[in-house]
Each structure stands twice: as C-alpha cells, then as structure tokens.
C-alpha positions as CSV (number, residue, x, y, z in Angstrom):
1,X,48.3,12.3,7.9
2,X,51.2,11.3,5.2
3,X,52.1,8.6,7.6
4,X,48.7,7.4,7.6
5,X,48.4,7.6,4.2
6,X,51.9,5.4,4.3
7,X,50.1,2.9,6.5
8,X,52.4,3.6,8.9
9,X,50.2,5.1,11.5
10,X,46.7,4.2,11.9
11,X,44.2,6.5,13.2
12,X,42.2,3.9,16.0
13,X,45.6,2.8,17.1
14,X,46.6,3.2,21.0
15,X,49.0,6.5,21.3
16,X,50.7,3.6,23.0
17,X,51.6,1.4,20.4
18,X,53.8,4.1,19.0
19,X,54.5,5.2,22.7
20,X,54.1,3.2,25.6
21,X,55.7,5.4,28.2
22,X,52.7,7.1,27.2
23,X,50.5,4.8,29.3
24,X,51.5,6.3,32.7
25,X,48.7,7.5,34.7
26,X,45.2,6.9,32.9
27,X,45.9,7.3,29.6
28,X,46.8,4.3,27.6
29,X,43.3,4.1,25.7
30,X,44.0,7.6,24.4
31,X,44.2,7.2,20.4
32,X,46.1,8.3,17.2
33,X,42.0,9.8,16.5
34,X,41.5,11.4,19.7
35,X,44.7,13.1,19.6
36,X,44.2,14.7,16.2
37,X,40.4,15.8,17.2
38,X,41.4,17.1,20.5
39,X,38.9,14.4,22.3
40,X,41.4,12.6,24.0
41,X,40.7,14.4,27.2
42,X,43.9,15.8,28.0
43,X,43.8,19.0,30.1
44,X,44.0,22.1,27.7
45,X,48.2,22.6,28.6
46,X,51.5,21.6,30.9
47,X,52.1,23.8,33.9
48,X,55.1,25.7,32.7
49,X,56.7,25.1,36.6
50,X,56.6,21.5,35.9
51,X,58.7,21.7,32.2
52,X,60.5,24.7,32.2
53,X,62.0,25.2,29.0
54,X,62.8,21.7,28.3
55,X,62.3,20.4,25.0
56,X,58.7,18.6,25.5
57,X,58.2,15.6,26.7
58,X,55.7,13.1,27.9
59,X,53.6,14.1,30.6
60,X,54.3,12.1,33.6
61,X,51.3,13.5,35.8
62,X,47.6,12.9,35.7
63,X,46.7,15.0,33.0
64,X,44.0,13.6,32.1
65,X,40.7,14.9,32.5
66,X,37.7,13.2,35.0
67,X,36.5,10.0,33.5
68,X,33.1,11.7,32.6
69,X,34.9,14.1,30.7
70,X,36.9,11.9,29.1
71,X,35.8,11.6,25.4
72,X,32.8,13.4,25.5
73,X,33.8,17.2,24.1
74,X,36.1,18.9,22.2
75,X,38.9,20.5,23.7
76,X,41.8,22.2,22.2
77,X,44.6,20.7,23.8
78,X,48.5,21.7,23.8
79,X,49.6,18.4,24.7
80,X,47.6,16.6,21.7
81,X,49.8,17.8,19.2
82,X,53.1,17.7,21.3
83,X,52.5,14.2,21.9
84,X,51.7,13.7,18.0
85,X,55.1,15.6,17.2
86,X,56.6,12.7,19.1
C-alpha cells in the first residue's frame, strides 16, 4: 500500500502493467485490486510437483479459475500475494 500511496502502483491497474509475463494463460485482466482482495480467481495454491523448492515464480499454467468463477467470490489465494511480492 506504500507504493500506492507513492503513486507508483495503482490499485485498478492490470497485474500486467507491472508484469506482462503475467498474461500467459487467461489472466491478463487480473488487477493490482483483485490480487490484494483475493478476487482475482486464482486457484487457492501451486502444486508443489510443479515448483519444487524454487524461489517463486510466475505461474505458467492455467491457474485460473472457470470464467464463472472468475471475480465472483472470495478466495484466499497463495499465489495473490506471491505474485504481489513480485
């Protein structure tokens, strides 16, 4: 929230303004908002098979939710604030 306070984040941007690998696979209308308020969608974590112990990094596969689910309810989500520690 400092950097939004700086005016160097804004909350209704595109995660992929400040990420556009970020795009891959369905999500590049996911925002800065949804992210922080765990609506973005996002399934609730990484299968640890796919990462390993790897420092994390951007989700290549379709972790994204149904389109119906999309948006529609709160749901912690992992991956939201791994992707906002990016």
């Amino acid at each position: 929230m400092k950097l939004v306070q700086e005016g160097k984040i804004r909350l209704n941007d595109p995660v992929t303004a400040y990420l556009p690998e970020f795009a891959k696979n369905g999500k590049s209308d996911i925002t800065v908002r949804e992210l922080l308020t765990h609506f973005s969608g996002l399934t609730e974590d990484l299968d640890s098979k796919l990462c390993g112990r790897a420092r994390y990094r951007l989700p290549d596969g379709p972790w994204i939710r149904s389109p119906h689910f999309l948006r529609s309810r709160f749901l912690y989500s992992d991956i939201n604030f791994e992707t906002l520690g990016l």
